[in-house]
N, C-alpha and C positions, 0 to 999 in steps of 0.2 A: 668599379662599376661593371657587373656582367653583360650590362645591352654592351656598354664602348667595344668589352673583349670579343664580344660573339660578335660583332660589327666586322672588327679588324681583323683576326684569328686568321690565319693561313690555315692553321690546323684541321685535321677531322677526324671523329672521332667515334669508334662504334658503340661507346658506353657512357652518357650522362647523366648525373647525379645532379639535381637539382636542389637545394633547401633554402630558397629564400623567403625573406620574410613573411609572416602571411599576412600582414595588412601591407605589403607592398603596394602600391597602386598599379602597378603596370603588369602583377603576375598572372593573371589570364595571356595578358602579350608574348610569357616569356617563350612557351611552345614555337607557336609565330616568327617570332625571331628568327630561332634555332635553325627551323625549317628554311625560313627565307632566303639565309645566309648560310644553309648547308654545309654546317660543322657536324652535322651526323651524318657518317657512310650509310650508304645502301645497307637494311640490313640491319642496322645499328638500331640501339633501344635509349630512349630517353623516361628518366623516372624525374619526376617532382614531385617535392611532398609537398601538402599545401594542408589548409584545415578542411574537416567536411562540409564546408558552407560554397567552399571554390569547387563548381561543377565543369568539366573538362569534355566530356561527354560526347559533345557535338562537335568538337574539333575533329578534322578529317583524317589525323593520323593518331587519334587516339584509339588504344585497346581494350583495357578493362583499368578497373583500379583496385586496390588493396584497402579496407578499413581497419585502423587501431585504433578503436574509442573516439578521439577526436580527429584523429590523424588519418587522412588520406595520403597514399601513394600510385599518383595517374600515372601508368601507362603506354607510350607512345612510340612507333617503329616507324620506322621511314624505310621505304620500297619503290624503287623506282622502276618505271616501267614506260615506255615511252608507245605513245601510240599516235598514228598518223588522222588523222579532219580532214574530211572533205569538204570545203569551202566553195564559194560559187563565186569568188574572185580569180582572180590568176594565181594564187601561189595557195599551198598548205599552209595548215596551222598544225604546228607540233605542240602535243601537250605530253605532257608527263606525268602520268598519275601515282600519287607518291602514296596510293592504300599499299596495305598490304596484302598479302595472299598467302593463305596458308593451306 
């Protein structure tokens, strides 16, 4: 099961090849995941093929995508960049903005 592995994984990684099912139910999530649990380095590029009905688009670390006839290949880089909020409590909010910048 890919979610259990990306769950547990020590590992990181700068290149992921995705090809799961495409009636999967959960593969819109799979991006999500990845990013959450931060098995891609800085830098690092995530491809998933999926069919051209799964729109990726609007994910915030998505790039562009590839079409073969039925077959999509999204896109996706994780960039980390950390920037400091100015809050109106006593303490910062650290965010990390994981775009990219080219």
């Amino acid at each position: 099961d890919c979610f259990r592995f990306i769950k547990f994984t020590k590992e990181t990684y700068s290149f992921i090849f995705a090809d799961p099912p495409y009636n999967m139910p959960q593969l819109k999530d799979l991006p999500n995941h990845i990013f959450e649990h931060r098995i891609l380095k800085p830098g690092g590029t995530l491809v998933v093929e999926h069919d051209k009905h799964t729109d990726f688009e609007s994910h915030p670390h998505f790039q562009n995508y590839r079409q073969y006839g039925r077959v999509r290949f999204s896109f996706f880089t994780f960039t980390l960049i950390e920037q400091i909020v100015p809050t109106s409590s006593s303490f910062n909010l650290t965010i990390f903005d994981l775009s990219v910048s080219e």
